[in-house]
C-alpha positions as CSV (number, residue, x, y, z in Angstrom):
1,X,78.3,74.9,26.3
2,X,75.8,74.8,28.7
3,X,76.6,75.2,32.2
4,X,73.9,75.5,35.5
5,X,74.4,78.6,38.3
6,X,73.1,79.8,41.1
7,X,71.9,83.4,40.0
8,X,69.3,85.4,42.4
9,X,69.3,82.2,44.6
10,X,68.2,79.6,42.1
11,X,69.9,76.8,40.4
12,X,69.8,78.1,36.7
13,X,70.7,76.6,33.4
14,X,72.5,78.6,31.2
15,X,73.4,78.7,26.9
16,X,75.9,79.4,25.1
17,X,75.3,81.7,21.5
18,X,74.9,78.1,20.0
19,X,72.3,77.3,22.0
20,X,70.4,80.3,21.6
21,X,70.4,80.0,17.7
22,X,68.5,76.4,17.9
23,X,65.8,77.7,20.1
24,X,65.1,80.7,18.3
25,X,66.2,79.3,14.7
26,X,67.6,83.0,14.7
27,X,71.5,83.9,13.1
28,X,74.3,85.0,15.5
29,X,74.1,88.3,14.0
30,X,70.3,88.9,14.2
31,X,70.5,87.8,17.6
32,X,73.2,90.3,18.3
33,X,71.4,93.3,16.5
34,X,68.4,92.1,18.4
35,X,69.9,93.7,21.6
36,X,71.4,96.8,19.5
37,X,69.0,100.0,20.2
38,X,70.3,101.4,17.3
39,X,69.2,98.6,14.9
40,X,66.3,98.1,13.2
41,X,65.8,95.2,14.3
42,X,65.8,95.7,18.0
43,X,63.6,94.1,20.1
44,X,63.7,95.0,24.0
45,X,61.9,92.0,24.7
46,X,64.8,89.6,23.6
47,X,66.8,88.1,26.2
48,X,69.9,89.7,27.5
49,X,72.6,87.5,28.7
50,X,74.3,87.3,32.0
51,X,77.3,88.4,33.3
52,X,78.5,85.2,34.7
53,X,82.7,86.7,34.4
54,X,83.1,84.8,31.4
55,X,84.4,85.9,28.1
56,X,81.4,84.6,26.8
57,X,77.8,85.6,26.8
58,X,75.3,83.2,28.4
59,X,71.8,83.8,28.4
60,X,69.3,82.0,31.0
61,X,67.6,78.9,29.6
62,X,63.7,79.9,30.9
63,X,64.2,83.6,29.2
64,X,65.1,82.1,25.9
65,X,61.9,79.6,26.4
66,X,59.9,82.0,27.1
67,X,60.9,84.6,24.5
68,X,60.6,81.9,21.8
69,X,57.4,80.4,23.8
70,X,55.9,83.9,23.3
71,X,56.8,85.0,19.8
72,X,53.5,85.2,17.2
73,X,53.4,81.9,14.8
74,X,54.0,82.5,10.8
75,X,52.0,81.2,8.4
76,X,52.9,78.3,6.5
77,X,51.1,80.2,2.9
């Protein structure tokens, strides 16, 4: 699902857990523990979605972009 909104006065696009595991070629669940401050893998520089009023979680296209964009490159050996 991908859906646009204003938020903070801009036209943004917005994804859908799908959508996030794509970009980041992460699994639901490390995504989720991602934002967990009690996991070990927490990161506090991954994304938080938005609270659009949905049942759903949504997170803003640019932060996911950027978060991937940002992330240090593995080695191929």
């Amino acid at each position: 699902m991908q859906a646009v909104m204003q938020i903070d006065d801009k036209l943004q696009l917005l994804i859908d857990i799908d959508d996030v595991i794509a970009f980041t070629r992460l699994g639901k669940a490390t995504i989720y523990r991602k934002m967990q401050k009690k996991s070990k893998l927490y990161d506090a520089s991954f994304p938080r979605p938005v609270d659009v009023g949905v049942k759903s979680n949504l997170w803003r296209y640019e932060d996911i972009k950027a978060w991937v964009s940002n992330r240090p490159m593995r080695s191929a050996a």
